[in-house]
C-alpha positions as CSV (number, residue, x, y, z in Angstrom):
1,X,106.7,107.0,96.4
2,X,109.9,109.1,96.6
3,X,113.4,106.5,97.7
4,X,116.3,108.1,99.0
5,X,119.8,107.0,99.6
6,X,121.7,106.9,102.5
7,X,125.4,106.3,103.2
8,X,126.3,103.6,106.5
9,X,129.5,102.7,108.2
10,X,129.1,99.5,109.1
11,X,126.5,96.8,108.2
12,X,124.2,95.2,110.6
13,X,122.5,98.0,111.8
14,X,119.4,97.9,109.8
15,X,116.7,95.4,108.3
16,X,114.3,96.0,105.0
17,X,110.8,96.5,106.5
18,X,112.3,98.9,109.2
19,X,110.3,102.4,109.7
20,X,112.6,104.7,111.0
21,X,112.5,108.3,111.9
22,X,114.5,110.9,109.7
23,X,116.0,114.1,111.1
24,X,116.5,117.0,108.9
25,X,119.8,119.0,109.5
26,X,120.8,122.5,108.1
27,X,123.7,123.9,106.3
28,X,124.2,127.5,104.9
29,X,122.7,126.4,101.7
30,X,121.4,122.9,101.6
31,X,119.7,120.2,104.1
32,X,121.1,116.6,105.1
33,X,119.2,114.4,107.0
34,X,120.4,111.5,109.9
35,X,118.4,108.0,109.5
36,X,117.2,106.6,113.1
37,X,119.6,107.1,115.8
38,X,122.6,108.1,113.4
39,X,122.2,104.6,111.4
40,X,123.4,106.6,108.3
41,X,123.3,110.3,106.6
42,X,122.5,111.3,103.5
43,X,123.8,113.4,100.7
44,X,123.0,117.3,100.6
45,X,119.5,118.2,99.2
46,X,118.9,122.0,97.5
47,X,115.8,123.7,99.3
48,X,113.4,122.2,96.3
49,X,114.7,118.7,97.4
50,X,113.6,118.4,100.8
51,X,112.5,115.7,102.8
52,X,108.8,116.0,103.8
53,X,108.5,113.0,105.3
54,X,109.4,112.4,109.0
55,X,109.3,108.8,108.4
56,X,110.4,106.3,106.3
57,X,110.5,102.2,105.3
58,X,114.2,100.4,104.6
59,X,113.7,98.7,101.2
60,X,117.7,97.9,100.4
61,X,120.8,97.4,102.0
62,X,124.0,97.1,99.9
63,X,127.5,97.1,100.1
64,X,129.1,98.9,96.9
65,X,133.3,99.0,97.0
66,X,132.3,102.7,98.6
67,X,130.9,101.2,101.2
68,X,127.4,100.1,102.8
69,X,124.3,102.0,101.3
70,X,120.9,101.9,102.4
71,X,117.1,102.7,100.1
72,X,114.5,104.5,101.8
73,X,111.0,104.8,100.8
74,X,108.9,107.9,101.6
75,X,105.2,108.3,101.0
76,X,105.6,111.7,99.3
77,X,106.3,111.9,95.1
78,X,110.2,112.5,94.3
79,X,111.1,116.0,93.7
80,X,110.8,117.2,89.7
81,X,114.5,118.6,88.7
């Protein structure tokens, strides 16, 4: 299983156990992808990080002192690199 982290604004949004959609996004050099309906974004991936998934399971929600953070679980194996 291959988990993922994604950046929130505001807490409340989400519940572990959710499956939500996940979006893939482009940028001149990388991908980012948008959980559910903009719930949170995550970092920028190189092309030999992509999401393969279009789906995924919450298993965490935090909050750090940079702010709310949540874990997603994909069934595809993490990315060697």
């Amino acid at each position: 299983m291959r988990r993922e982290e994604f950046k929130m604004e505001r807490t409340g949004l989400l519940e572990v156990g959710e499956v939500l959609p996940v979006t893939e996004g482009r940028l001149p050099s990388s991908y980012y992808y948008t959980l559910g309906k903009a719930y949170a974004m995550s970092a920028n991936y190189a092309v030999s990080e992509r999401i393969q998934s279009k789906e995924g399971t919450v298993v965490d929600i935090k909050e750090t002192p940079k702010g709310y953070f949540v874990t997603v679980e994909f069934d595809e194996a993490q990315p060697s690199g």
